[in-house]
C-alpha positions as a Markdown table, in Angstrom:
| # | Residue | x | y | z |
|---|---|---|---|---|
| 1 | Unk | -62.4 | 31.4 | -54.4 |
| 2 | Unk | -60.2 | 32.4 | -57.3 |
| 3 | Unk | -56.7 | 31.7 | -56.6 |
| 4 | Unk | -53.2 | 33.4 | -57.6 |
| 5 | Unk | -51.0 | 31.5 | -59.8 |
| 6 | Unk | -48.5 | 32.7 | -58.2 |
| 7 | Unk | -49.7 | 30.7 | -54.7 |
| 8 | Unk | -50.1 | 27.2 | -56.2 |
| 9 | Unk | -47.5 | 25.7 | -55.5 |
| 10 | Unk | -47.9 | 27.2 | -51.7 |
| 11 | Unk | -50.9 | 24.7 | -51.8 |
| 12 | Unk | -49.0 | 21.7 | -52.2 |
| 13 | Unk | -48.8 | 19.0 | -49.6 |
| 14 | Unk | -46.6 | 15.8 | -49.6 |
| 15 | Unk | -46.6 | 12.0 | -49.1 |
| 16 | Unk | -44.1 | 9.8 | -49.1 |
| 17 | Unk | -44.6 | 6.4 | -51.4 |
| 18 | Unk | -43.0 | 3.3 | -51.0 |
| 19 | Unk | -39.3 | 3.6 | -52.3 |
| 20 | Unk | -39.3 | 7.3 | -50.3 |
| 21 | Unk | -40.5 | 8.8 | -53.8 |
| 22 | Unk | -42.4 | 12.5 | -53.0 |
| 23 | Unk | -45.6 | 12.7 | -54.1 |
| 24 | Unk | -46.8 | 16.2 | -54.6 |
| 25 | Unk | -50.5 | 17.0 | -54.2 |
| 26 | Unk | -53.1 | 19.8 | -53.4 |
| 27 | Unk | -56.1 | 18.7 | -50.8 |
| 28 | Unk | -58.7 | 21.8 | -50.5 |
| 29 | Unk | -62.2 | 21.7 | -49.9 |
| 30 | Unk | -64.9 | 19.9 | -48.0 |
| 31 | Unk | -67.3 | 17.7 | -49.7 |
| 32 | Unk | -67.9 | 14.8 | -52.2 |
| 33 | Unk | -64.1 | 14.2 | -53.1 |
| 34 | Unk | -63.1 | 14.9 | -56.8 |
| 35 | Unk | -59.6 | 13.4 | -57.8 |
| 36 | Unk | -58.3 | 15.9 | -60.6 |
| 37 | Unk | -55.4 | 14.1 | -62.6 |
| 38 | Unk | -53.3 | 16.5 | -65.1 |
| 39 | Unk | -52.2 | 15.5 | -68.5 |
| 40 | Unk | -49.1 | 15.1 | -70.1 |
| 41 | Unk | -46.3 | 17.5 | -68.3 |
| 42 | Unk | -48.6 | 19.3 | -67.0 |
| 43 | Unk | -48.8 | 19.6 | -63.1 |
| 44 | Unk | -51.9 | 20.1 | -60.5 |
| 45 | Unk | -51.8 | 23.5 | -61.3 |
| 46 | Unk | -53.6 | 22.4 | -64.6 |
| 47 | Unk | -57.1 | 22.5 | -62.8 |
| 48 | Unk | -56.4 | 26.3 | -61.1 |
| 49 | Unk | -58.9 | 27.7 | -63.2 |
| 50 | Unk | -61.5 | 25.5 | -62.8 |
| 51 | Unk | -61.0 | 25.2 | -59.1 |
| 52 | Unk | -63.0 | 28.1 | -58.2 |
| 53 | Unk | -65.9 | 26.5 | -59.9 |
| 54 | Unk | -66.0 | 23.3 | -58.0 |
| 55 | Unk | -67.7 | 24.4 | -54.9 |
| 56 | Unk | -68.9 | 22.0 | -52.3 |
| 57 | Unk | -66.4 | 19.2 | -53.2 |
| 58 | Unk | -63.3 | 18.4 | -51.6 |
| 59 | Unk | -60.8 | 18.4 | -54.4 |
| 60 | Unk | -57.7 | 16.7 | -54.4 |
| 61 | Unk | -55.4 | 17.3 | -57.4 |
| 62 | Unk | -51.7 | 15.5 | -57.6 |
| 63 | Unk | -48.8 | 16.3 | -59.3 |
| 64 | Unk | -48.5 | 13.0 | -61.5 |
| 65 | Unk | -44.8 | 10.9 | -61.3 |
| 66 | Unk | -42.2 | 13.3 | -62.9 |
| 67 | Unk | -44.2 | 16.1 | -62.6 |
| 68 | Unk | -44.5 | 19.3 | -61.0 |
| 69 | Unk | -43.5 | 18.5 | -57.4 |
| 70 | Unk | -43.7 | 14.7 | -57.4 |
| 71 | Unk | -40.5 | 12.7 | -58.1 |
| 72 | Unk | -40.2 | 10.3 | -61.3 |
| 73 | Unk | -40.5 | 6.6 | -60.4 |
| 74 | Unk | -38.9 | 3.7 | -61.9 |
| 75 | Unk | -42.0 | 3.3 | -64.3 |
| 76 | Unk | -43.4 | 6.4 | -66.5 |
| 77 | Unk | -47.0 | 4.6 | -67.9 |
| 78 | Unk | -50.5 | 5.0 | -67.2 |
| 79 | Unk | -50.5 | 2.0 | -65.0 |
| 80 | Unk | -47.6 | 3.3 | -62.7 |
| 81 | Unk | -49.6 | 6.4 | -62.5 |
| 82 | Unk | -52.6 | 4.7 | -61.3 |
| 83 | Unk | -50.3 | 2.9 | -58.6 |
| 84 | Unk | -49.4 | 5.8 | -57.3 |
| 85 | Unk | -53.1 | 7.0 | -56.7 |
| 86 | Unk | -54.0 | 3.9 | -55.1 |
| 87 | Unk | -51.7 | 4.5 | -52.3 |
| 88 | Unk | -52.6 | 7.6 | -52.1 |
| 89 | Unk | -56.4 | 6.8 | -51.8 |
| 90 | Unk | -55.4 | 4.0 | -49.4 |
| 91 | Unk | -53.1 | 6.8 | -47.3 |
| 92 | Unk | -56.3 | 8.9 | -47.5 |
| 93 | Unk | -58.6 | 6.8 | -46.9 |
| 94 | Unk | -60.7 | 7.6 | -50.0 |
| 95 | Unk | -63.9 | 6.6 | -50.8 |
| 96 | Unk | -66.6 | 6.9 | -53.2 |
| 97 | Unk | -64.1 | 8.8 | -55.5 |
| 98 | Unk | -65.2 | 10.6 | -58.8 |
| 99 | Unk | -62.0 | 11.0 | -60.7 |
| 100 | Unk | -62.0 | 14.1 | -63.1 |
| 101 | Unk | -59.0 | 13.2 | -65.9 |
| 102 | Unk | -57.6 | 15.5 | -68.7 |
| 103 | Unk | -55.6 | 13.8 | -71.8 |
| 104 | Unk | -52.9 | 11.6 | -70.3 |
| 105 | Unk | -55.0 | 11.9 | -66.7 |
| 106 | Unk | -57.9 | 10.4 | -68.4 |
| 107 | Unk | -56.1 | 7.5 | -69.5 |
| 108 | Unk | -54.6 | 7.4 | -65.7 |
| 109 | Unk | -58.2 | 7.7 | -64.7 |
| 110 | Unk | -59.3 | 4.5 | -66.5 |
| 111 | Unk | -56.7 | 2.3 | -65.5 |
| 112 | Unk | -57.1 | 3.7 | -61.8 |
| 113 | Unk | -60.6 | 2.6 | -62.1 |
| 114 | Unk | -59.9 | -0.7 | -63.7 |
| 115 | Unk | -57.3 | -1.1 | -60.7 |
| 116 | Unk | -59.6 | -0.1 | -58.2 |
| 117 | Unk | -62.8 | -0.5 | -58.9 |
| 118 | Unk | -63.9 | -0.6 | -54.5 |
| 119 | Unk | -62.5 | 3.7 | -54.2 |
| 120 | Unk | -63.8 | 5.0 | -57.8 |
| 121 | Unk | -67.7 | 6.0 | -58.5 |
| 122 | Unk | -67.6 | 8.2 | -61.4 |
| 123 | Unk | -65.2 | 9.0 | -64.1 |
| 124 | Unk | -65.3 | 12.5 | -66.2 |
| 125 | Unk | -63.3 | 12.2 | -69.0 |
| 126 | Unk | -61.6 | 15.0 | -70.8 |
| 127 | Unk | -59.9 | 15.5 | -74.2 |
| 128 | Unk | -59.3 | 11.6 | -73.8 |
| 129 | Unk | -58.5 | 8.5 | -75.7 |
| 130 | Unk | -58.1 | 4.9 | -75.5 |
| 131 | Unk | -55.9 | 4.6 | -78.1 |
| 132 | Unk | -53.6 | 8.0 | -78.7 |
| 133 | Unk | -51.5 | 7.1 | -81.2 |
| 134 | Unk | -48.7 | 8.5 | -80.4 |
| 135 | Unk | -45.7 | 6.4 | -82.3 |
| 136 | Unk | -43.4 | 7.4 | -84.5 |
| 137 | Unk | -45.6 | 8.2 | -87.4 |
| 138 | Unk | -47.7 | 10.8 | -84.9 |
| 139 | Unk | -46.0 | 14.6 | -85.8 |
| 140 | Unk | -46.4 | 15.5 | -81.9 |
| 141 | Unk | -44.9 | 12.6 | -81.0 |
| 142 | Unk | -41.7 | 13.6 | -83.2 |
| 143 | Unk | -41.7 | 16.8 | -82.3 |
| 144 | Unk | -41.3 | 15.6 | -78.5 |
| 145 | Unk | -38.4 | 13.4 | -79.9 |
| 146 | Unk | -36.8 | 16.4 | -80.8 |
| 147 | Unk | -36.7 | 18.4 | -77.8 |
| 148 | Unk | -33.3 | 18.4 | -76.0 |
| 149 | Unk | -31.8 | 19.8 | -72.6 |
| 150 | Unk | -32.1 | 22.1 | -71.3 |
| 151 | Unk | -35.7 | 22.7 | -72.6 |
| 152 | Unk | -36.3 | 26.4 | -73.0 |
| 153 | Unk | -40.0 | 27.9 | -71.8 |
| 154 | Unk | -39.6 | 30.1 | -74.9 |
| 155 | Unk | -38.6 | 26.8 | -77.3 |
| 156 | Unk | -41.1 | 27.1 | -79.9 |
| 157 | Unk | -42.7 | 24.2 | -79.1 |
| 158 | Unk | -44.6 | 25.0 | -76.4 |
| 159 | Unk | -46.6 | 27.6 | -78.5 |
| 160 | Unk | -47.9 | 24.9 | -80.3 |
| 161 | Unk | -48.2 | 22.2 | -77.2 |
| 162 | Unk | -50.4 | 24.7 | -75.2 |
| 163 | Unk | -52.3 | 26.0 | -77.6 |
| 164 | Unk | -55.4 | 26.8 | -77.0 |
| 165 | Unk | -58.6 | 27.5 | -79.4 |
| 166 | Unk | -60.2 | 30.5 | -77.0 |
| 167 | Unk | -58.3 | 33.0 | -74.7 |
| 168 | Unk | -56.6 | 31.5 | -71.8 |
| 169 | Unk | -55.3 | 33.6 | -68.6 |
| 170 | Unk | -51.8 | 34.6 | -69.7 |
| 171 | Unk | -50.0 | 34.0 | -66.1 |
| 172 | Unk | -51.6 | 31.0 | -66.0 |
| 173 | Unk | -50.0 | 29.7 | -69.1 |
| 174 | Unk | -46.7 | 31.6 | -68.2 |
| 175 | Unk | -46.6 | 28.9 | -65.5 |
| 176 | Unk | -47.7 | 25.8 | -67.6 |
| 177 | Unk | -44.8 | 26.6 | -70.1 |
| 178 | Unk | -42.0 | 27.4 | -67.2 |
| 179 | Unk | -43.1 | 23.8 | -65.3 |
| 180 | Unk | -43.2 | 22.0 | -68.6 |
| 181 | Unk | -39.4 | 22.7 | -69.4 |
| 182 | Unk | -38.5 | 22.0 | -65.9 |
| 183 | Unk | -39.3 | 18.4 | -67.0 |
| 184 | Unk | -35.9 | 16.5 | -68.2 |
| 185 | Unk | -36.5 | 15.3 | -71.7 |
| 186 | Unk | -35.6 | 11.8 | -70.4 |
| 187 | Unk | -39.0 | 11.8 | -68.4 |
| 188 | Unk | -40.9 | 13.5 | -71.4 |
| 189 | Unk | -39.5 | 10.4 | -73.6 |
| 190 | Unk | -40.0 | 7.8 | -70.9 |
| 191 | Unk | -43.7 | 9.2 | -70.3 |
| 192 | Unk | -44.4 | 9.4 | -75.0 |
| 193 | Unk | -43.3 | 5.6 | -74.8 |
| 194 | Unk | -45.6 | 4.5 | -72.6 |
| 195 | Unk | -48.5 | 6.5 | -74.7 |
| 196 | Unk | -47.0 | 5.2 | -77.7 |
| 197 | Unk | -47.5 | 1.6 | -76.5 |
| 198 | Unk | -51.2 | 2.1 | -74.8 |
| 199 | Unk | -54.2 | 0.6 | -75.6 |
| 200 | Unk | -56.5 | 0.6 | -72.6 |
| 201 | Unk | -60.1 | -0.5 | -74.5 |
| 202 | Unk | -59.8 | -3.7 | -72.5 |
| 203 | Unk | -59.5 | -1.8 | -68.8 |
| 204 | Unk | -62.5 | 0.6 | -70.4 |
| 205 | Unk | -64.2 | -2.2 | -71.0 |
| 206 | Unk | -64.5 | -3.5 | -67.3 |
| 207 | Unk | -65.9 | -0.5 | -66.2 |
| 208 | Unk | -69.4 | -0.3 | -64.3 |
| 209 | Unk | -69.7 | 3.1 | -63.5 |
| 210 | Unk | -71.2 | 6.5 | -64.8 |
| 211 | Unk | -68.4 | 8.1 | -67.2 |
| 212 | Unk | -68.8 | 11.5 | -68.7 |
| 213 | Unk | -66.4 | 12.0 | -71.7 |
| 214 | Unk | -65.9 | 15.7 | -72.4 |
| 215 | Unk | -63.9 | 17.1 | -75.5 |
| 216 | Unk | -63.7 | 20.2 | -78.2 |
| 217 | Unk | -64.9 | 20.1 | -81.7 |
| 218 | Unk | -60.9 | 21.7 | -82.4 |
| 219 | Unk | -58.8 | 19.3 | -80.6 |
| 220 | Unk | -55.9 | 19.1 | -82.8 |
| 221 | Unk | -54.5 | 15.7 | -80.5 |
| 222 | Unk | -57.7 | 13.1 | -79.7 |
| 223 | Unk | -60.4 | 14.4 | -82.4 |
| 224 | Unk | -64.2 | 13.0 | -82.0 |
| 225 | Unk | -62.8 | 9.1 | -83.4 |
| 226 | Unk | -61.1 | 9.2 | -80.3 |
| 227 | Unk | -64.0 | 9.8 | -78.0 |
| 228 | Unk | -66.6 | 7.9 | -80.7 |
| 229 | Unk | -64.2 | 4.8 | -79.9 |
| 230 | Unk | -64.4 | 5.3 | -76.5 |
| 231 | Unk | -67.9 | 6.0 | -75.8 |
| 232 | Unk | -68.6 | 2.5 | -77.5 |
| 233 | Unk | -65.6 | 0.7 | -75.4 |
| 234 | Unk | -67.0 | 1.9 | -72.1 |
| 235 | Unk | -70.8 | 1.6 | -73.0 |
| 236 | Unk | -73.4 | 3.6 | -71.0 |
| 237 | Unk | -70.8 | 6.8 | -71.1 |
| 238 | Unk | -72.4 | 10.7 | -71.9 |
| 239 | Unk | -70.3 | 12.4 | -74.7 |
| 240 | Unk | -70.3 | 15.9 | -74.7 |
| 241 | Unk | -68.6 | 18.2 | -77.8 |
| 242 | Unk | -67.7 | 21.4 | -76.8 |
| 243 | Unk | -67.8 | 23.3 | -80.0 |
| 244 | Unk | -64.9 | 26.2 | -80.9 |
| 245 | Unk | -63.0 | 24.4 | -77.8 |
| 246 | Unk | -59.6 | 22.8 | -78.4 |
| 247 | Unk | -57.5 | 19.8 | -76.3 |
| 248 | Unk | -58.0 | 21.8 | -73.0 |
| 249 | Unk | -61.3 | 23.1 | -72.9 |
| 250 | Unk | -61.0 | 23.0 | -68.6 |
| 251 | Unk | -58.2 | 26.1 | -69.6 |
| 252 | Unk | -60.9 | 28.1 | -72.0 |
| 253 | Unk | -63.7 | 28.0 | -70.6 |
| 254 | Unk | -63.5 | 26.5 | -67.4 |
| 255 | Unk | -67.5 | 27.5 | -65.7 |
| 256 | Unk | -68.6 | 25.8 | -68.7 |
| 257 | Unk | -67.2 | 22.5 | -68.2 |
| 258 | Unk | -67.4 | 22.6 | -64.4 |
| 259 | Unk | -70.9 | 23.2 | -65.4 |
| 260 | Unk | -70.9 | 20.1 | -67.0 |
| 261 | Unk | -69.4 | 17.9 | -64.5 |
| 262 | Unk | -71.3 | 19.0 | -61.8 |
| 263 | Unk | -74.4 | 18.3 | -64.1 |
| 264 | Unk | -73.5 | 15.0 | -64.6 |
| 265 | Unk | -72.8 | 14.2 | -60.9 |
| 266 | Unk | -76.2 | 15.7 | -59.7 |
| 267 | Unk | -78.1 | 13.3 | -62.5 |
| 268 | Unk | -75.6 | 10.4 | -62.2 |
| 269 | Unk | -75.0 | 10.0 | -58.4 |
């Protein structure tokens, strides 16, 4: 069932994690669960359009730390991130997880999995890296630098942060660009210097588990090195180029890549 942007954020229930932090997240769906983690200052809302195309799961999708409706904790990294979702998981009860990540939620997927290794069967990797590079020689990682309060949705640099190499839904990215200058730069700056610091090839490489790593031959962020390096980290991981797709293939063409992922589950598991 397609839904209205406009009723996402309707969708949204709430936890409360230890510290009386809110956690924002989306529960819909009966079925194998699929854990859908956003990427950087993005929200849940990141997987709307690909939602529809998950049938016969049970999808939960969170609003990462600092994001969307959850509240920033004292920590902005990967590994805080993955913290969270293990209480979560452990509030829910989760089992037999496959974790679906995109950019920054891959990363969050591979620590969650090196963290919790008993809840997560299946990773599906997209537009990720093990290493992004983002110090302060990286040009995205300056521009970020540069953004100040109170981040306008029109401030240039969101046409180049969500852009996208094939036609995306325009209210859908209407919303994407309003949420992402709701976030104070502090968080944006806290979240780039834990990227900037990451390296997770030794978490990748204590993974036992299927792993599909999905990306687009135009990713202007994480180009193939980044999914050649870590294809070879993880080991027995399926690569899969999506060509004329950019950083967020889920966004351009998203039947295709559930088309993918549900693939891979039916041979995998």
């Amino acid at each position: 069932m397609i839904i209205e942007q406009h009723e996402w954020t309707s969708l949204k229930r709430w936890l409360e994690l230890p510290g009386g932090r809110r956690f924002a997240y989306i529960d819909r769906g009966e079925g194998p669960v699929l854990l859908l983690l956003h990427g950087y200052s993005d929200s849940s809302r990141s997987f709307s359009l690909i939602a529809p195309h998950l049938a016969h799961h049970r999808l939960i999708i969170p609003d990462l730390a600092g994001h969307g409706g959850s509240q920033a904790g004292q920590g902005a990294s990967v590994a805080d991130f993955a913290r969270d979702l293990a209480c979560l998981a452990d509030r829910k009860a989760l089992k037999d997880v496959v974790v679906i990540g995109h950019s920054m939620g891959a990363m969050t997927a591979i620590a969650l999995a090196a963290l919790r290794p008993d809840v997560i069967r299946a990773l599906v990797l997209i537009s990720g890296s093990l290493q992004p590079g983002l110090g302060a020689g990286n040009p995205t990682a300056r521009a970020i630098r540069a953004l100040k309060d109170p981040l306008d949705q029109d401030h240039p640099f969101f046409d180049v942060w969500h852009a996208c190499s094939r036609p995306v839904d325009l209210a859908f990215l209407a919303h994407m660009r309003k949420e992402a200058s709701q976030i104070p730069t502090q968080t944006w700056l806290a979240i780039l210097d834990g990227l900037a610091a990451i390296d997770l090839c030794a978490s990748a490489r204590q993974l036992r588990l299927p792993v599909l790593a999905i990306g687009g031959s135009e990713d202007p962020l994480f180009d193939a090195g980044h999914r050649l390096l870590l294809v070879d980290t993880i080991g027995p991981a399926r690569s899969i180029t999506l060509a004329g797709h950019g950083h967020n293939p889920h966004w351009e063409s998203p039947a295709l890549v559930a088309d993918e992922i549900l693939s891979f589950l039916a041979a995998e598991l």
